[in-house]
py3Dmol code that shows the C-alpha trace and the ligand (Angstrom):
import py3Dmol

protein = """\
ATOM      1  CA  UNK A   1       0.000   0.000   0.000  1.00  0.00           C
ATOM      2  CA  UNK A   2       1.170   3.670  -0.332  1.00  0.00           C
ATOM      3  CA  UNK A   3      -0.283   4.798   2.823  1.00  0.00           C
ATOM      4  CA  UNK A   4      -0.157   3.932   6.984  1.00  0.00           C
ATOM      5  CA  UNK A   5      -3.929   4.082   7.598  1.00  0.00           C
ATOM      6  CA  UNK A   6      -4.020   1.355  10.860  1.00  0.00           C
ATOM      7  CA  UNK A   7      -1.902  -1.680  12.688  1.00  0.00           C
ATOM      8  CA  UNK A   8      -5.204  -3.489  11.947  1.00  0.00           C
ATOM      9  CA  UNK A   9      -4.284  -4.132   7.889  1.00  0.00           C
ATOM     10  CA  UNK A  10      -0.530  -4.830   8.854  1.00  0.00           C
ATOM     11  CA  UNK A  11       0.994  -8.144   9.334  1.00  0.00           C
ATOM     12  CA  UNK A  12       3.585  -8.993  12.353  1.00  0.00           C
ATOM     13  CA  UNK A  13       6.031  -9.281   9.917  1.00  0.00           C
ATOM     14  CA  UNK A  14       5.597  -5.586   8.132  1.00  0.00           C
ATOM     15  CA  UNK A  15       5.572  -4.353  11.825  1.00  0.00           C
ATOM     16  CA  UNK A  16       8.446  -5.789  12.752  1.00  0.00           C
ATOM     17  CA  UNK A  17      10.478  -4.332   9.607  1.00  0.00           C
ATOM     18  CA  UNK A  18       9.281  -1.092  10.065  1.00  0.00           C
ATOM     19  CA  UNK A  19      10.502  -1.898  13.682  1.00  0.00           C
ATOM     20  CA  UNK A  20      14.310  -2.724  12.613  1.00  0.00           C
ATOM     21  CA  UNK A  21      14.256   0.042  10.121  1.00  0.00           C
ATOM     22  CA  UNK A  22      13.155   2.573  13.115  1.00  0.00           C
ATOM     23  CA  UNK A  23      15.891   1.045  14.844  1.00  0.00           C
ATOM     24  CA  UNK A  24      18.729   2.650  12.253  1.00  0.00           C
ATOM     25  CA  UNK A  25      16.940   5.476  12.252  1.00  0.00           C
ATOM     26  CA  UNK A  26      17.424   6.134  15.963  1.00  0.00           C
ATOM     27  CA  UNK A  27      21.067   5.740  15.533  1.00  0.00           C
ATOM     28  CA  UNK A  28      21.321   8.008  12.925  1.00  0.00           C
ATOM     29  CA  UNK A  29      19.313  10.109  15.656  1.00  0.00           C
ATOM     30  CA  UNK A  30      20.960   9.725  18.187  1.00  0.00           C
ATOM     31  CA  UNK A  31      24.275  10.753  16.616  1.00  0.00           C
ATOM     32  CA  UNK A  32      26.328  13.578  16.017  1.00  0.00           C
ATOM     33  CA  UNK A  33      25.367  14.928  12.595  1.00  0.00           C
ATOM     34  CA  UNK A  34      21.683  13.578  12.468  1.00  0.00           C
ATOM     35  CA  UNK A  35      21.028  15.057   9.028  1.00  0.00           C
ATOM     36  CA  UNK A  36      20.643  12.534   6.382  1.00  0.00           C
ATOM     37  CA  UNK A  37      19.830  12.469   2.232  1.00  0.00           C
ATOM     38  CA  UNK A  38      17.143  10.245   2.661  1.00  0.00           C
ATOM     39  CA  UNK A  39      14.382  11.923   1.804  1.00  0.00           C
ATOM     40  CA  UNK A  40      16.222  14.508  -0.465  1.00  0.00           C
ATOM     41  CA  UNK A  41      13.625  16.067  -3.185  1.00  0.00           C
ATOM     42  CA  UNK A  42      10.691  14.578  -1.384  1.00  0.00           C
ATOM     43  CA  UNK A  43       7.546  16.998   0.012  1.00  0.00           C
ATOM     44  CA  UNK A  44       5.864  16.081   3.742  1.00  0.00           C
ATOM     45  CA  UNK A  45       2.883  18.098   4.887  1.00  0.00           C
ATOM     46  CA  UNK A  46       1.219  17.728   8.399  1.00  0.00           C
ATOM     47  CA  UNK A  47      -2.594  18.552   7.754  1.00  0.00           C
ATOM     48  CA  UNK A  48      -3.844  18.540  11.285  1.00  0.00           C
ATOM     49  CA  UNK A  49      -7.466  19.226  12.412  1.00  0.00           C
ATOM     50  CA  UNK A  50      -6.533  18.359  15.953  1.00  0.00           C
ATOM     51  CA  UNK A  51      -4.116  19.610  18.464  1.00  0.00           C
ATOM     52  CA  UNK A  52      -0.488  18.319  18.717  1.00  0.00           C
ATOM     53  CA  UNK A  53       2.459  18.829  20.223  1.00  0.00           C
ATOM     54  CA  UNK A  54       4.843  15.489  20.018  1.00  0.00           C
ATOM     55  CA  UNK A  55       3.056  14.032  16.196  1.00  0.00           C
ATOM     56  CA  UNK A  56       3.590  16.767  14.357  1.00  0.00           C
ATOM     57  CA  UNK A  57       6.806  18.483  15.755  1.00  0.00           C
ATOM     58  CA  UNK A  58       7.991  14.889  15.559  1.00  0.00           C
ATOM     59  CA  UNK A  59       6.715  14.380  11.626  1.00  0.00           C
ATOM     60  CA  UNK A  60       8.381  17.752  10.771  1.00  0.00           C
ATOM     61  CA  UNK A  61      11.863  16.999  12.451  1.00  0.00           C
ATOM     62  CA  UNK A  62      12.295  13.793  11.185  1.00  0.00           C
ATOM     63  CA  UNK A  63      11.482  15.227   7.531  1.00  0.00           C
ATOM     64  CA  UNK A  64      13.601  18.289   8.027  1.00  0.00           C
ATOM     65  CA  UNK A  65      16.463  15.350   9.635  1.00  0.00           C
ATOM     66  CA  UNK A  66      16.159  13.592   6.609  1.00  0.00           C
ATOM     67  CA  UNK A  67      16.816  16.906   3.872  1.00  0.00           C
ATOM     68  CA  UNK A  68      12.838  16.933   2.722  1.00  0.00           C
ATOM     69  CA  UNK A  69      10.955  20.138   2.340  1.00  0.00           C
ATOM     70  CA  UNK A  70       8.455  20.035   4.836  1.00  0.00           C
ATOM     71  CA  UNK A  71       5.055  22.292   5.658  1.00  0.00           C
ATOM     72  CA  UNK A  72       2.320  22.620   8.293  1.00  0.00           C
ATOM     73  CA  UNK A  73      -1.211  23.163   7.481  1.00  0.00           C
ATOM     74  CA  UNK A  74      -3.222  24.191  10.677  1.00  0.00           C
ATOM     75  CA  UNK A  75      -7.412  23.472  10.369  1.00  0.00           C
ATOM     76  CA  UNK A  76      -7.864  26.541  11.729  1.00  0.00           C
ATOM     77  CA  UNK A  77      -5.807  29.027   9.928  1.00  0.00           C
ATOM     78  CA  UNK A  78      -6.368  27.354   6.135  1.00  0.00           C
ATOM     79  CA  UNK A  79      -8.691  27.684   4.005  1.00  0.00           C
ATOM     80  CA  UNK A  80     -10.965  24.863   6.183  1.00  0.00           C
ATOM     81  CA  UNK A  81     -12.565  27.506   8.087  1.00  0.00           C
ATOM     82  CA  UNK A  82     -13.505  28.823   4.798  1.00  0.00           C
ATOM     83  CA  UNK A  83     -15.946  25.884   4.331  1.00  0.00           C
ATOM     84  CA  UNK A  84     -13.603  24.176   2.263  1.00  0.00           C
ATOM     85  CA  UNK A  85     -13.744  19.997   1.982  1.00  0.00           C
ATOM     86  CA  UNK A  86     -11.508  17.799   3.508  1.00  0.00           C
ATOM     87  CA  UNK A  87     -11.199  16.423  -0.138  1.00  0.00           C
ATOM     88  CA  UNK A  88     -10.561  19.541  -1.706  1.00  0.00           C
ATOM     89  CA  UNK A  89      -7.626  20.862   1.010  1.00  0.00           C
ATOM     90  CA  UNK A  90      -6.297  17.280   0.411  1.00  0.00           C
ATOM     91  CA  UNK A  91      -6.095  17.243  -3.112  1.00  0.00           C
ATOM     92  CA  UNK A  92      -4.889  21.025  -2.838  1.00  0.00           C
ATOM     93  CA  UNK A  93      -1.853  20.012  -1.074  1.00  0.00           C
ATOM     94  CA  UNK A  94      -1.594  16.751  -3.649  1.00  0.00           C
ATOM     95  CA  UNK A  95      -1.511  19.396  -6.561  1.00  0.00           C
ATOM     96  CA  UNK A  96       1.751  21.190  -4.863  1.00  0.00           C
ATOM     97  CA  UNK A  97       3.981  18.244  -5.675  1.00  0.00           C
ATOM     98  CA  UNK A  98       3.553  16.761  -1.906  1.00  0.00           C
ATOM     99  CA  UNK A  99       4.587  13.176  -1.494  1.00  0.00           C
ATOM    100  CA  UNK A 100       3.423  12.445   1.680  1.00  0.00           C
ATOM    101  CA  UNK A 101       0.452  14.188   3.649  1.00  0.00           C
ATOM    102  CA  UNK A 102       0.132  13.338   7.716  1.00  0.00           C
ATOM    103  CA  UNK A 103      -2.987  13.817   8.795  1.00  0.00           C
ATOM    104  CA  UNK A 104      -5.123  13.938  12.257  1.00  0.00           C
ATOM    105  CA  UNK A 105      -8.657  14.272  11.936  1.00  0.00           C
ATOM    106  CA  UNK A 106     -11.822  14.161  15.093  1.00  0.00           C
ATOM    107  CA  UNK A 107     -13.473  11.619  12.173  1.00  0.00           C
ATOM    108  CA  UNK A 108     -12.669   7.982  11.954  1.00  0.00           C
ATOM    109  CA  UNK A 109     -11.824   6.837   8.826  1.00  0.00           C
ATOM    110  CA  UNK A 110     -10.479  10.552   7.718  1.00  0.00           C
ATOM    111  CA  UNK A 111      -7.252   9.858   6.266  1.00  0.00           C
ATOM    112  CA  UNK A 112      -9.250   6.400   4.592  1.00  0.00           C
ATOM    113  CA  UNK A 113     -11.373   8.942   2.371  1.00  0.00           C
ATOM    114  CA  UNK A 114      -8.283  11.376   1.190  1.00  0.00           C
ATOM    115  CA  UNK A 115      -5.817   8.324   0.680  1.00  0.00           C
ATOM    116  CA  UNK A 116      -8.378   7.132  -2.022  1.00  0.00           C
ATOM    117  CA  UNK A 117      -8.818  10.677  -3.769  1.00  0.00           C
ATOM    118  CA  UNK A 118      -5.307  11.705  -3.684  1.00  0.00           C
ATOM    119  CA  UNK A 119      -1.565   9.861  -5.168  1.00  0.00           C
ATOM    120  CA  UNK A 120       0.589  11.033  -1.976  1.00  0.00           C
ATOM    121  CA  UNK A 121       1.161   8.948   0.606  1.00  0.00           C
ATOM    122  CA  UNK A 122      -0.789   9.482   3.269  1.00  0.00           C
ATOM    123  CA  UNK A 123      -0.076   8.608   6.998  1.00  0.00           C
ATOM    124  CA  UNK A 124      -2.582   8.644  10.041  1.00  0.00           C
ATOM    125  CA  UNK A 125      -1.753  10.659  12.686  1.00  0.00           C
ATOM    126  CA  UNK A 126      -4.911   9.593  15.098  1.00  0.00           C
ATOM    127  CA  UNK A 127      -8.613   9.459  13.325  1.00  0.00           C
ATOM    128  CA  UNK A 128     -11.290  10.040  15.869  1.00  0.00           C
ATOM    129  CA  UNK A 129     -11.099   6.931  18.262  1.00  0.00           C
ATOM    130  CA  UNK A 130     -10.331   4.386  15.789  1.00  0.00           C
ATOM    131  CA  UNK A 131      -6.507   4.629  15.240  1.00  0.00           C
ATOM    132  CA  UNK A 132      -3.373   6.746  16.140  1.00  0.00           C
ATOM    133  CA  UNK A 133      -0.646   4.157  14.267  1.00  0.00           C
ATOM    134  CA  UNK A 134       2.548   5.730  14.457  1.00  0.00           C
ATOM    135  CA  UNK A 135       2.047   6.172  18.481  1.00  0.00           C
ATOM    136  CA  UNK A 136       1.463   2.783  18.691  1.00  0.00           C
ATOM    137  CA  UNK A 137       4.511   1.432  16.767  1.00  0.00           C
ATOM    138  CA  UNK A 138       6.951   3.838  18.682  1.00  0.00           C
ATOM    139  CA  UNK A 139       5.254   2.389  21.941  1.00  0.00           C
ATOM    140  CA  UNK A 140       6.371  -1.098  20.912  1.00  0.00           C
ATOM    141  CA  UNK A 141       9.757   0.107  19.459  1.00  0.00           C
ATOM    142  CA  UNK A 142      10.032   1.259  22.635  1.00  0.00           C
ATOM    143  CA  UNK A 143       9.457  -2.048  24.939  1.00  0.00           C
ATOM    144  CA  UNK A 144      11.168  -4.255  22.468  1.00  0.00           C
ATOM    145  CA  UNK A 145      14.412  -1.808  22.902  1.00  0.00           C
ATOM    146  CA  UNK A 146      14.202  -2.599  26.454  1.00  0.00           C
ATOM    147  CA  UNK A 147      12.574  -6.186  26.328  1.00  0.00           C
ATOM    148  CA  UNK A 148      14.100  -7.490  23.478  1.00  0.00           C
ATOM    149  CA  UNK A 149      10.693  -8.728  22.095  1.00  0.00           C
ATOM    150  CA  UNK A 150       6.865  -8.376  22.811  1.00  0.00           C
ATOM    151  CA  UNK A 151       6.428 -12.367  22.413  1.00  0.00           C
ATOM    152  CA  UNK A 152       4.939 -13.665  26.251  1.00  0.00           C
ATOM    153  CA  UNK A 153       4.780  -9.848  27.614  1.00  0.00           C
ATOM    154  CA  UNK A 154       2.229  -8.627  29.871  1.00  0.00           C
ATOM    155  CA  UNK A 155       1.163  -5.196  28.678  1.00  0.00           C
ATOM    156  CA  UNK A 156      -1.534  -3.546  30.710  1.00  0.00           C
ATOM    157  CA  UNK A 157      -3.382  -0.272  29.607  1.00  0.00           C
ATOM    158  CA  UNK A 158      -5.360   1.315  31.766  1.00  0.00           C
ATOM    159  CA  UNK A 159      -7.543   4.048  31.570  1.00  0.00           C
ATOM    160  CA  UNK A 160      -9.997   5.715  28.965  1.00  0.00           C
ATOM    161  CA  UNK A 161      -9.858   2.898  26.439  1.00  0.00           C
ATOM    162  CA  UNK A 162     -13.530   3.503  24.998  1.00  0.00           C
ATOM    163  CA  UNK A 163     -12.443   6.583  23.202  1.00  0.00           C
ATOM    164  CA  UNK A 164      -8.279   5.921  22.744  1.00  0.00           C
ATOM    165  CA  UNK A 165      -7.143   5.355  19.364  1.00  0.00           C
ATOM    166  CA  UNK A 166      -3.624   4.694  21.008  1.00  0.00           C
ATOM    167  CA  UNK A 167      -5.309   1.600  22.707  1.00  0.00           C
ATOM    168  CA  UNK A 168      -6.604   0.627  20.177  1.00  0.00           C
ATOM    169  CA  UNK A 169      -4.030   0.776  17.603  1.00  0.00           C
ATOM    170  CA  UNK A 170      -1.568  -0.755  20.529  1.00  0.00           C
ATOM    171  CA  UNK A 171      -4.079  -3.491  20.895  1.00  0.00           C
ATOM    172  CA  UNK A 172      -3.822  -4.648  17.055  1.00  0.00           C
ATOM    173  CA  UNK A 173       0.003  -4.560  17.025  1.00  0.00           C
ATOM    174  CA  UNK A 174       1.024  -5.875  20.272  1.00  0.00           C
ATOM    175  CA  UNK A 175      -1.486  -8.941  19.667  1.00  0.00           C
ATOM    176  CA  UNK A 176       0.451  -9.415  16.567  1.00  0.00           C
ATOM    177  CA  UNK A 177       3.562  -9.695  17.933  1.00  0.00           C
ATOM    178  CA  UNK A 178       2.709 -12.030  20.621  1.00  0.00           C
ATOM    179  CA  UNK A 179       2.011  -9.647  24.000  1.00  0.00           C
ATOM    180  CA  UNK A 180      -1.084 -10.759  26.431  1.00  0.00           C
ATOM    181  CA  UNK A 181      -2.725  -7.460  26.690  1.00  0.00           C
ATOM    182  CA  UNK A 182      -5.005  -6.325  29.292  1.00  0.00           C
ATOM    183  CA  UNK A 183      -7.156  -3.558  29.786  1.00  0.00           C
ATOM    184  CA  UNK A 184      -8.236  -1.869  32.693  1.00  0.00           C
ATOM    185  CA  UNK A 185     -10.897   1.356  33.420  1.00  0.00           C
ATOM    186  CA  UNK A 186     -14.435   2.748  34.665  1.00  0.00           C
ATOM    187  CA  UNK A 187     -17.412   0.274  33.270  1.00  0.00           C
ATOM    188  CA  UNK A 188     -18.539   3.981  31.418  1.00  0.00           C
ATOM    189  CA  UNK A 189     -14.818   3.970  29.455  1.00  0.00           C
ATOM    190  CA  UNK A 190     -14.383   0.272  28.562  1.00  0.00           C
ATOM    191  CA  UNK A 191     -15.962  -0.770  25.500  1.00  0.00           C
ATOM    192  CA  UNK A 192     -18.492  -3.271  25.347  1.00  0.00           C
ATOM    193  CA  UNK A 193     -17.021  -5.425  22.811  1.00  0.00           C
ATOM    194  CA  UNK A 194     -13.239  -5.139  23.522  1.00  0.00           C
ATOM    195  CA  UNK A 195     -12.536  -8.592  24.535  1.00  0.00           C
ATOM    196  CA  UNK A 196     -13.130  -9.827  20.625  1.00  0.00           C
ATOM    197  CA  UNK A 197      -9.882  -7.773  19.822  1.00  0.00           C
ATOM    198  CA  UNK A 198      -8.391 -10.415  21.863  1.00  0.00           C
ATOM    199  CA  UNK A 199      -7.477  -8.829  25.057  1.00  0.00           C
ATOM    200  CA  UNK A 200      -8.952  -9.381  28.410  1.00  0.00           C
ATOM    201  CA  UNK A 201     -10.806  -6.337  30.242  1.00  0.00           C
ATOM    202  CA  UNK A 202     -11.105  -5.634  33.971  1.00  0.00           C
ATOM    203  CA  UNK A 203     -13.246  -3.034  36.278  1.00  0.00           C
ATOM    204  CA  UNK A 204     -10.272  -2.747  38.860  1.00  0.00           C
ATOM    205  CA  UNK A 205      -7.125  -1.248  37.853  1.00  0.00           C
ATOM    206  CA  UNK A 206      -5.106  -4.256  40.762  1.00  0.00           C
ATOM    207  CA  UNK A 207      -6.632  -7.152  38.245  1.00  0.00           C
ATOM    208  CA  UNK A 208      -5.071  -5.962  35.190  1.00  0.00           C
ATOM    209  CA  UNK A 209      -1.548  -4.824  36.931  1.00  0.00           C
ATOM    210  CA  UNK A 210      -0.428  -7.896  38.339  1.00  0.00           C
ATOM    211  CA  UNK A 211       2.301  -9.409  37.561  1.00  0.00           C
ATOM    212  CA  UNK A 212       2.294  -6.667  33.962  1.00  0.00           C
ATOM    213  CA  UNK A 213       5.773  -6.466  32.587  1.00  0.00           C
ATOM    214  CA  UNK A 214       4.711  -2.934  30.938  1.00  0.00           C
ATOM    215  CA  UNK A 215       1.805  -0.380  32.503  1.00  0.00           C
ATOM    216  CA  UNK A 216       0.607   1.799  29.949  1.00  0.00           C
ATOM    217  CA  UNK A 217      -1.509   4.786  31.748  1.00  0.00           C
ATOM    218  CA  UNK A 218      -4.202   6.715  29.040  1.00  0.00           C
ATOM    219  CA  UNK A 219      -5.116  10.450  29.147  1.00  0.00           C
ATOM    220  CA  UNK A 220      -9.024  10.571  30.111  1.00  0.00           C
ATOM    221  CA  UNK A 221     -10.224  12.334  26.428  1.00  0.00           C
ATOM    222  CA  UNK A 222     -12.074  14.975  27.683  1.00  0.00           C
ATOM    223  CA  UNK A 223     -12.783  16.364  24.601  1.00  0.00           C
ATOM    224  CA  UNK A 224     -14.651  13.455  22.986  1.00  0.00           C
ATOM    225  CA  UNK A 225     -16.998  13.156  26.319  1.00  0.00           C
ATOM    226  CA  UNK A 226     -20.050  13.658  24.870  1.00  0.00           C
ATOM    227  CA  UNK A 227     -22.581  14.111  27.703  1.00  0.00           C
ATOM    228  CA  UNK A 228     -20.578  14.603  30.720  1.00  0.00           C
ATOM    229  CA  UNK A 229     -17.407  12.976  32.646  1.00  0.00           C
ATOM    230  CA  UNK A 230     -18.587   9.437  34.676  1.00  0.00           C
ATOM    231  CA  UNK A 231     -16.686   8.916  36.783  1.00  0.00           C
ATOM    232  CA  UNK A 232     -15.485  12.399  37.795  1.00  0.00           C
ATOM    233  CA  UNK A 233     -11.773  13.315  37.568  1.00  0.00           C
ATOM    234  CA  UNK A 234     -11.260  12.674  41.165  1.00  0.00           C
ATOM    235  CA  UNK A 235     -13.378   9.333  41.199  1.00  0.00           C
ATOM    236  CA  UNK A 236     -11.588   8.467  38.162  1.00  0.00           C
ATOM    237  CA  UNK A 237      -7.925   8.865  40.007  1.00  0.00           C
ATOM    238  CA  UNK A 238      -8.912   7.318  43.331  1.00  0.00           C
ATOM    239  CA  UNK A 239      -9.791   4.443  41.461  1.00  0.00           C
ATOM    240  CA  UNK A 240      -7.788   3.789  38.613  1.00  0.00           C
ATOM    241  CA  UNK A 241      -5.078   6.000  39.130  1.00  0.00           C
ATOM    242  CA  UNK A 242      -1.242   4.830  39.031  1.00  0.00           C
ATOM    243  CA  UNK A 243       0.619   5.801  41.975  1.00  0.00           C
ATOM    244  CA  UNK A 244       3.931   4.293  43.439  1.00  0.00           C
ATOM    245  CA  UNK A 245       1.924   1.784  45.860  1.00  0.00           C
ATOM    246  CA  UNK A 246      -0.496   0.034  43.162  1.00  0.00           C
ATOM    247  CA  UNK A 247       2.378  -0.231  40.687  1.00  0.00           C
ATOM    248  CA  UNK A 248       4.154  -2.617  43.155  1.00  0.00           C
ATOM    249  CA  UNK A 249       1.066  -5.265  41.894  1.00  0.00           C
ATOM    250  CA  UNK A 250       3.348  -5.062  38.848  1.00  0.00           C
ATOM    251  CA  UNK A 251       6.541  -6.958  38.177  1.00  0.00           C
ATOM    252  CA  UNK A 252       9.669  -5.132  39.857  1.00  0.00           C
ATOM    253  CA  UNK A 253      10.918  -4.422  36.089  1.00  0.00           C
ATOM    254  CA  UNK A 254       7.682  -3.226  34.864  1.00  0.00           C
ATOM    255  CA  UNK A 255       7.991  -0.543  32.135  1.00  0.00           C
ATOM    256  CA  UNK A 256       6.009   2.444  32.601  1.00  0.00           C
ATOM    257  CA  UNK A 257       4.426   4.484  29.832  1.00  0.00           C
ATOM    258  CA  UNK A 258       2.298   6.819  28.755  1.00  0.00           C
ATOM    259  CA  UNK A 259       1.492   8.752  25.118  1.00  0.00           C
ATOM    260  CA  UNK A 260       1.221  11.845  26.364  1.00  0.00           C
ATOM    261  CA  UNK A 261       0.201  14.593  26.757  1.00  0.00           C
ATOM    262  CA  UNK A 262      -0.078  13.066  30.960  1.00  0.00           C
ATOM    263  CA  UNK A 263      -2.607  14.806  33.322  1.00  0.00           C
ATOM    264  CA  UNK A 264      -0.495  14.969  36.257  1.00  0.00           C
ATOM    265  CA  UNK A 265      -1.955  13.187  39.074  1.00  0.00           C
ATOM    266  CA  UNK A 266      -5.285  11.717  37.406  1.00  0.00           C
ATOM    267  CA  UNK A 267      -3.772   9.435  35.386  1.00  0.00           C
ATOM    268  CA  UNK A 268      -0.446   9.095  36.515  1.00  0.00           C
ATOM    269  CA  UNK A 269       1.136  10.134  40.287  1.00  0.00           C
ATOM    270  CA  UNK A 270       3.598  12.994  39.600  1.00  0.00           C
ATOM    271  CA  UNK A 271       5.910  10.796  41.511  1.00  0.00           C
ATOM    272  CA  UNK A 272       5.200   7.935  38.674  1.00  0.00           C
ATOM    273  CA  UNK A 273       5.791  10.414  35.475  1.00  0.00           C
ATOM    274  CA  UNK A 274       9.274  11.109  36.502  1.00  0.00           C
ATOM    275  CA  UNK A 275      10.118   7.464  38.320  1.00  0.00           C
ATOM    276  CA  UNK A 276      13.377   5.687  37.283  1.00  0.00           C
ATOM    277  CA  UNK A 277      10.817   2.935  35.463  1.00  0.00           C
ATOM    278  CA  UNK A 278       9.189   5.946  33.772  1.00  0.00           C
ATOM    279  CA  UNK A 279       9.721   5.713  29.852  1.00  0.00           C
ATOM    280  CA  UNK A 280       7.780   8.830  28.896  1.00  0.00           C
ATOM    281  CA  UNK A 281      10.423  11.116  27.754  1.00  0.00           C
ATOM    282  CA  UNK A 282      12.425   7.724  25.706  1.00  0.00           C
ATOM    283  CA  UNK A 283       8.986   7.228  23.905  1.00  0.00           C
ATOM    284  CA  UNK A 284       8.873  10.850  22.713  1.00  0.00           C
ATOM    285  CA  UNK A 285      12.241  10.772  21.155  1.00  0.00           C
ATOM    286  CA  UNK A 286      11.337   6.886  19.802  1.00  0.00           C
ATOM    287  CA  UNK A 287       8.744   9.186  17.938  1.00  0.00           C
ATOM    288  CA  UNK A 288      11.325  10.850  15.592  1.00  0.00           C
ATOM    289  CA  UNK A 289      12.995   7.386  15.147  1.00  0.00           C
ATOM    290  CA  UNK A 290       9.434   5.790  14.125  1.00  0.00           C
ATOM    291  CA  UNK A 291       8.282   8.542  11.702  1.00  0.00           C
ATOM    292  CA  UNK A 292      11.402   8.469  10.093  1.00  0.00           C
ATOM    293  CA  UNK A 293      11.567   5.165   9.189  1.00  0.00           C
ATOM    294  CA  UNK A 294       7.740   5.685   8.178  1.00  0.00           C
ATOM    295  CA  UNK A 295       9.016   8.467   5.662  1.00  0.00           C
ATOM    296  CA  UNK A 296      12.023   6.342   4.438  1.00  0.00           C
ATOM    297  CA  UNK A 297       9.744   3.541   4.047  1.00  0.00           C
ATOM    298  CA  UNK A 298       7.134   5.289   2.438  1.00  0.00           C
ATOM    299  CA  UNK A 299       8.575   8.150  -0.454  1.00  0.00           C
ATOM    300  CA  UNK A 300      10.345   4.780  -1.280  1.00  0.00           C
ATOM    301  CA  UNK A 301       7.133   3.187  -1.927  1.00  0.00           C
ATOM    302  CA  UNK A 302       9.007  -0.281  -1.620  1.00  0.00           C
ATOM    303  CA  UNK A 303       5.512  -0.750   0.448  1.00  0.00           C
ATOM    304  CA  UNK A 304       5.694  -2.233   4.278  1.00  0.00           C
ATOM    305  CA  UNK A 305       3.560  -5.090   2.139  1.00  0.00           C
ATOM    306  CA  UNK A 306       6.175  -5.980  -0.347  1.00  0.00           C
ATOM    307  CA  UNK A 307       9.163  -6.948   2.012  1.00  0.00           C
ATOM    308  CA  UNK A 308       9.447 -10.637   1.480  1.00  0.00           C
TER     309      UNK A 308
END
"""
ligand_1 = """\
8
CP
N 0.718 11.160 21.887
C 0.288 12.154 21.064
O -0.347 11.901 20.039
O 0.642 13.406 21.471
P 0.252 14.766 20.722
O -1.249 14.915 20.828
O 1.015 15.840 21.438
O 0.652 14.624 19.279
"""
view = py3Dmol.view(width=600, height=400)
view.addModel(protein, "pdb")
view.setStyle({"model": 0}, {"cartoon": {"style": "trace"}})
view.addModel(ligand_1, "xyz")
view.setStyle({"model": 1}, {"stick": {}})
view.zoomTo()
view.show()
């Protein structure tokens, strides 16, 4: 395929070599001169109708690392809040020679509908609640770097799963690759069907965090709570808050983790952000090593699909 749309079309074995490429990438990061040809003569735009801070600064220094010309378009200061189409702003951007367009959107199935209209390359950068891709593969770059594989892992994500597209998309490519994954949160934020993605669900944050060899904590989405929060914020951290004391339930080397952005204290102790087990800052700079393998892999349209 040209585009990254979800985990849930990819195979284990296209994640995993978009996995090994990220891995080069992060030396090349990681290094002195982290400038590269790669992506020489190649055009990235971020078209985002959602707030960001680590996608699309992430998406724009990994195409800047790697030579491309690179642009942001911002919903609200485009030609959007003109009344213009989704269709038409993509295709707009298509028309300016761009080879790959990164887009968030509140809709699921967004970047679906422009990949079809348009011949860039198009890459999800969260749709609604159904998927936020690249978050999810730089989560699991992330615990394989430290775990060597996902195979037999314990992953436990707790919180607002109902409306998380990084659950979601975590949940179709940690399956993949052989983690048991567990899910934790308020009856109100589980969804009713979850267990048929092949995970197990639980109404008490202790059941899903023992013995976990990673804890993944979830932002509560305020934003896409439609009628009201249930439980309140402060219900919601007495009772499935993670604080030093219910982590212990955990394995000793449990990985801690978190997307970001973190609500301080609801989701996450402050105490827990910034622990020694805390991964939060590695995952953010994981993110530059993801996306650019994503670009490499991408303008060089030897597909994810056609590795063997
Ligand atoms: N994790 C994540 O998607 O963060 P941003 O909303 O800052 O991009």
């Amino acid at each position: 395929s040209k585009d990254l749309l979800g985990l849930k079309e990819l195979t284990a074995e296209e994640i995993e070599y978009i996995l090994n490429t990220a891995k080069t990438m992060k030396y090349i990061l990681i290094s002195k001169n982290k400038k590269t040809p790669h992506l020489q003569g190649k055009s990235i735009v971020t078209l985002f109708y959602e707030n960001s801070t680590r996608t699309r600064l992430s998406f724009e220094l990994a195409s800047k690392y790697m030579s491309a010309s690179s642009a942001n378009v911002s919903a609200s200061s485009s030609s959007v809040a003109k009344g213009e189409t989704l269709i038409d702003t993509a295709k707009t951007i298509d028309m300016m020679g761009t080879d790959v367009i990164i887009i968030r959107h509140p809709m699921s199935g967004a970047p679906h509908l422009i990949a079809k209209n348009i011949n860039a390359s198009v890459i999800n950068a969260g749709d609604g609640m159904n998927e936020h891709p690249t978050q999810a593969l730089l989560d699991m770059f992330t615990i394989v770097e430290k775990k060597g594989s996902l195979k037999g892992l314990k992953v436990a994500i707790i919180g607002d799963i109902y409306h998380s597209r990084v659950a979601r998309s975590n949940i179709y490519g940690m399956t993949k690759l052989g983690a048991e994954v567990c899910v934790a949160g308020p009856a109100t934020l589980l969804p009713p069907e979850i267990e048929k993605l092949g995970v197990k669900a639980f109404n008490t944050v202790q059941e899903a965090l023992i013995d976990a060899d990673v804890v993944m904590g979830l932002r509560i989405q305020l934003e896409r709570q439609k009628k009201g929060l249930f439980p309140s914020i402060r219900e919601y951290s007495r009772f499935f808050g993670l604080d030093e004391k219910r982590l212990k339930l955990a394995k000793e080397d449990a990985l801690i983790m978190h997307p970001g952005p973190v609500n301080r204290g609801v989701e996450l102790s402050s105490g827990v952000v910034d622990c020694e087990k805390s991964l939060i800052n590695e995952q953010v700079t994981n993110g530059v090593a993801v996306r650019m393998a994503l670009l490499y892999l991408l303008t060089r349209r030897d597909s994810v699909e056609n590795i063997n």
